[in-house]
N, C-alpha and C positions, 0 to 999 in steps of 0.2 A: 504494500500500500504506500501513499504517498507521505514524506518524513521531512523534517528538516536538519540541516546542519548541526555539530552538536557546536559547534564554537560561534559561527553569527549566521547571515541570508535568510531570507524568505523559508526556503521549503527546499526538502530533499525527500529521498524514503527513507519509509520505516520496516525494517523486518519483523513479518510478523512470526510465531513460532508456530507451527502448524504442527499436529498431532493427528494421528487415524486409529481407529477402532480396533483393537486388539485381543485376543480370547485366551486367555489362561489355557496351556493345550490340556494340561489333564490333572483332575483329582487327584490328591494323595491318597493312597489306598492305604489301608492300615490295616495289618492283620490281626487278628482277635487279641485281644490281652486277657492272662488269667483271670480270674474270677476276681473280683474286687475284695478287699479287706470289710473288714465291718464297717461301718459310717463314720463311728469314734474314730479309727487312726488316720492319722495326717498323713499316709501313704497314699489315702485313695486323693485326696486335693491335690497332691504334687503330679500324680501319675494320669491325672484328665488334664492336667495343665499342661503338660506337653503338646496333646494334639487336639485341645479342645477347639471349638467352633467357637469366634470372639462374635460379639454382637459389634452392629455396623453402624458407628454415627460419625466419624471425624471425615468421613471424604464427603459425604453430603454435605457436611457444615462447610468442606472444604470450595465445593458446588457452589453453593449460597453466599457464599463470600467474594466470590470470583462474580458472580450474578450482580451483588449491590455495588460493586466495586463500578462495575461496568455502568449501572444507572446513576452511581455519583458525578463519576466522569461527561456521562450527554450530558447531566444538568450542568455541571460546569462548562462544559464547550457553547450549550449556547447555540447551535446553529444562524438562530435566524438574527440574532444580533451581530454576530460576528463575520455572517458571510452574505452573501447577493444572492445565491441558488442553495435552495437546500430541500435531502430528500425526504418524502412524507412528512411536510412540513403540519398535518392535521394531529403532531406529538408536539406540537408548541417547541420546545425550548429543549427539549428531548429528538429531535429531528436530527437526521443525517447529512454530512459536509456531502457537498456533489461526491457523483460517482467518481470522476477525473480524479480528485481529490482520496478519495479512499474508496475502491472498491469494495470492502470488505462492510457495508456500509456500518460506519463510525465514528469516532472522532477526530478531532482537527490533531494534527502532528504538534502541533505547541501545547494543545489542551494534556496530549498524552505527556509530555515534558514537562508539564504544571504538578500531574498526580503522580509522577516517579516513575518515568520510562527510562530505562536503562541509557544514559549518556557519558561516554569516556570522558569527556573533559571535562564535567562536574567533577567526576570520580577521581579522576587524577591533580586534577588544579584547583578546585574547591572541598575537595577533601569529601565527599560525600558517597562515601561509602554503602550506603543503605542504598541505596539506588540499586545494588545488584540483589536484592528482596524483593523491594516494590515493584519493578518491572515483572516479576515474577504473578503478580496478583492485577495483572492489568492488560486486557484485549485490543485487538484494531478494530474490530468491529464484531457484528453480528456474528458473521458467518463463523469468524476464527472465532470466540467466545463458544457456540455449539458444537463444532469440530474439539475443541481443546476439554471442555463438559461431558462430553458423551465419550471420548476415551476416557476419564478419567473416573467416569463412573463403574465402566466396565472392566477397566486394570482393578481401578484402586478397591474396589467391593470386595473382589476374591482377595486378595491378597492381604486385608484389612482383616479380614472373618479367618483367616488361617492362621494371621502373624499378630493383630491387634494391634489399636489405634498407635502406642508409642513409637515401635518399631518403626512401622508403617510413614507416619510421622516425619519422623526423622530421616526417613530417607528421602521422601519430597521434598522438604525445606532445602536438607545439604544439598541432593540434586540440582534443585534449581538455582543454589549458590554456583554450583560448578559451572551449570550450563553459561549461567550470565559471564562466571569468569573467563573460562574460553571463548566465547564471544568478546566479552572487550577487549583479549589480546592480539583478535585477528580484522574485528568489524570495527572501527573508530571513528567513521564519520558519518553513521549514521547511529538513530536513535533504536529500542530494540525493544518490545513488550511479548510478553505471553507466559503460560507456565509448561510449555511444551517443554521445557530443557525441564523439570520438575516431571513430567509425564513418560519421558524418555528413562528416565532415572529409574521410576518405578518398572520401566518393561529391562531395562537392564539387570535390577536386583529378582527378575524373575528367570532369567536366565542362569545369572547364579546362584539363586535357590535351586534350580534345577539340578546345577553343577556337583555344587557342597553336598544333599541329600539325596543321592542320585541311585540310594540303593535301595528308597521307599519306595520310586517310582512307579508303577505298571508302565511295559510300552515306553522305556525308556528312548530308544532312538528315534520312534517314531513322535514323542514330544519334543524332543530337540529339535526335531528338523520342521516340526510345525512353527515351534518360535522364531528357528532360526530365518527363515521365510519371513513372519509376519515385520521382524528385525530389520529386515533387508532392505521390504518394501518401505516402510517408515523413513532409513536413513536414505532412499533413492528418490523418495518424494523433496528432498531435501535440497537436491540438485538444481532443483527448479530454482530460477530468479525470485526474489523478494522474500525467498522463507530464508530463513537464519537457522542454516544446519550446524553453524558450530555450536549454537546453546543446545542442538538435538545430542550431538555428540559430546560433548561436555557433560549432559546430564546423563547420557547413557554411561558415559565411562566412570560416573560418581555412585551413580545406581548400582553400576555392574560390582564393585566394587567394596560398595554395602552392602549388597548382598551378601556377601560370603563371612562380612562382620556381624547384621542383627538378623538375618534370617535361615543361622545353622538349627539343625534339631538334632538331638541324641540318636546312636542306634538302636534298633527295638530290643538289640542284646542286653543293653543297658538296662533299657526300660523294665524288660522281663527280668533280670536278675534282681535289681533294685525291689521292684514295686509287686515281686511276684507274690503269692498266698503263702503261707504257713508250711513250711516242707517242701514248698519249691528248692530244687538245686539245680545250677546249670555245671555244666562239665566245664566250664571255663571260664575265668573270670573275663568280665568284658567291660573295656572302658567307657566313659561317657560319649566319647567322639572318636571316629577314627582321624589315626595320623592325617590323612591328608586335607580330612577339614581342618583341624590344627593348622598346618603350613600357610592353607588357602590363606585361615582369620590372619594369621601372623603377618602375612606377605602383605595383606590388602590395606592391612592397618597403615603399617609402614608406606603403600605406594599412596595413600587417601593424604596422611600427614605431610608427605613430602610435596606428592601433587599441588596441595591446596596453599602450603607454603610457599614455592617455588613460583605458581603462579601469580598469589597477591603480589609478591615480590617485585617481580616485572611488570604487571600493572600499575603500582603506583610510581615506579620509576618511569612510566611512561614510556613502557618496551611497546614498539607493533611487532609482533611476532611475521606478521608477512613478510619482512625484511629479510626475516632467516631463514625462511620457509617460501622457496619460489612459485612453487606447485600449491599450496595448499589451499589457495584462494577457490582450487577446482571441487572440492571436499563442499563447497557453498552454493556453488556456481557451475553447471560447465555453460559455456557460449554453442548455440550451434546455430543454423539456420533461420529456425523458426522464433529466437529472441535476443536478447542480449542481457549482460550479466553487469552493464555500467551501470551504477548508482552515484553520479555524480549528485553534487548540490542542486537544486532547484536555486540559482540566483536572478531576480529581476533588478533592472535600474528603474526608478518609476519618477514620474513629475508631474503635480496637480495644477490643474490650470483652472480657478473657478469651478463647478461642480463634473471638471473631466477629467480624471486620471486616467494618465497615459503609462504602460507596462511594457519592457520589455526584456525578455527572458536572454540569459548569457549564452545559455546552453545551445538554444535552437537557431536565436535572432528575431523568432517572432514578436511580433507589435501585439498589441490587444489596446483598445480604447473603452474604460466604463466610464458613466454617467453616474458620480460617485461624489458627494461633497463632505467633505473631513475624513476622510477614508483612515480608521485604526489599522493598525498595525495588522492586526490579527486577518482583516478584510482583506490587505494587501498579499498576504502568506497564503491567503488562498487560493487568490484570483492569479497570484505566481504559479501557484501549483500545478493549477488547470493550464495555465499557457505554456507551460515547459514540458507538460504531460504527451 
């Protein structure tokens, strides 16, 4: 959609995060556990806890938040004050900037910049760090808001009722920290909203749930390669112009990687030895985890710490990572025929003459003339938008 500059001009784009619909490939199958203890011992509370069914409220609140977020936002943008053309203007002040402007129909690029869209030079030069949060809690428009909603219902439900709201939790949050930071280290001249690097995170730590517990599974190879697919297609959608595949992949590699830290489980060897009845003996004692979930936790901790360190690091030192990395601009972008992959600035020169503002865009050289008297700022960013569009 259509963005502006993060340092000055009119209008530029905006990357929006796009997310697609994803289906947990398969149940945990759990094979019978001995007979429960009586009520009174604290064996039987520990031993439903491992694989019990959690009750499902934090991703719907997480829904409903992303929802008012997004009506805060039109009420602040304003349409019909702010701009000359605006769509389904019978929502008053809730109504959408032209199509030209934001196809995704939304807000104005400055409004998203007002509520905390994701901008490297705040971040780096004003110290405003939160910005890689807020952007995380804030849409381009309709469409991306129900795109980004409706996976998020379908990831984060299963995965929320298997693992439980904390877990769960925390891997969205960090996710969509990671997504926004890989993003500002590659994307820096334009501005960046959505919680798709937070939605990428969650299908990554289902892949490494899959990995670390992989001996619960039913139909193991055949769930891998269903994930791995739906995996594929997500980060190839990614490719396309105006989506911002580095917060996809940022947030997948933050996910992937918590995964194997909050969503290991015990073996059932454990489980049965531990929690088994009265005269239970197993011929072997069996530890809580196997070795190689150990290594995984150990390994992921260590790359999460490093990663997240390493990153902020050259972020605020106001590293562009496409500097060192000549190819990687393709990981966002490829160019071919049918589009282009340039997101320069939208800059106009403009000059009011009595009630006529005159526009003309840097990028193209087009003219535009409106019939415009005190023209704000905001009216100007728009009317650039649609001319350079």
């Amino acid at each position: 959609m259509a963005a502006e500059p993060a340092s000055s001009g009119p209008q530029m784009r905006v990357n929006s995060r796009r997310s697609y619909n994803v289906v947990h490939p398969v149940d945990i199958e759990t094979p019978p556990l001995p007979s429960p203890a009586p009520a009174s011992s604290p064996d039987v509370y520990r031993e439903v806890k491992h694989f019990k069914k959690w009750v499902v409220w934090l991703i719907p609140v997480f829904v409903v938040a992303n929802v008012i977020m997004f009506i805060i936002t039109m009420y602040v943008n304003n349409c019909p004050k702010n701009s000359i053309n605006c769509i389904a203007t019978f929502l008053g002040r809730f109504s959408f900037q032209p199509f030209k402007e934001n196809p995704l129909l939304g807000p104005s690029s400055s409004t998203l910049q007002k509520m905390g869209a994701l901008d490297v030079n705040k971040v780096v030069h004003r110290h405003q760090g939160w910005l890689l949060i807020t952007c995380n809690w804030l849409h381009g428009g309709v469409f991306h808001l129900l795109a980004n909603m409706l996976s998020l219902l379908v990831i984060g439900y299963r995965l929320e009722q298997e693992f439980g709201f904390v877990r769960i939790g925390l891997i969205y949050v960090i996710s969509g920290l990671g997504g926004s930071l890989l993003s500002s280290l590659f994307i820096q001249t334009n501005i960046s909203v959505g919680a798709s690097g937070a939605l990428f995170g969650l299908l990554g730590a289902m892949l490494s749930e899959l990995i670390t517990n992989w001996t619960i599974y039913a139909s193991k190879f055949g769930a891998l390669f269903t994930l791995l697919i739906v995996i594929a297609i997500n980060l190839a959608v990614g490719i396309l112009p105006h989506v911002d595949n580095f917060a996809h992949i940022g947030g997948f590699l933050s996910g992937f990687f918590l995964g194997f830290v909050f969503l290991i489980r015990p073996q059932f060897g454990w489980v049965n030895q531990r929690y088994g009845p009265p005269g239970y003996a197993s011929s072997q004692a069996k530890s809580k985890f196997k070795t190689y979930q150990c290594i995984l936790w150990v390994l992921s901790v260590i790359i999460l710490i490093v990663g997240f360190t390493v990153g902020l690091v050259m972020l605020l030192r106001g590293v562009d990572a496409n500097k060192h990395c000549s190819w990687c601009h393709y990981l966002s972008c490829v160019p071919t025929s049918r589009w282009s992959c340039k997101t320069e600035p939208a800059y106009c020169t403009s000059s009011q003459t009595g009630n006529q503002l005159l526009l003309t865009c840097s990028s193209n050289g087009k003219n535009g003339t409106y019939t415009l008297a005190n023209a704000s700022s905001s009216q100007i960013q728009g009317l650039c938008s649609q001319l350079c569009s």
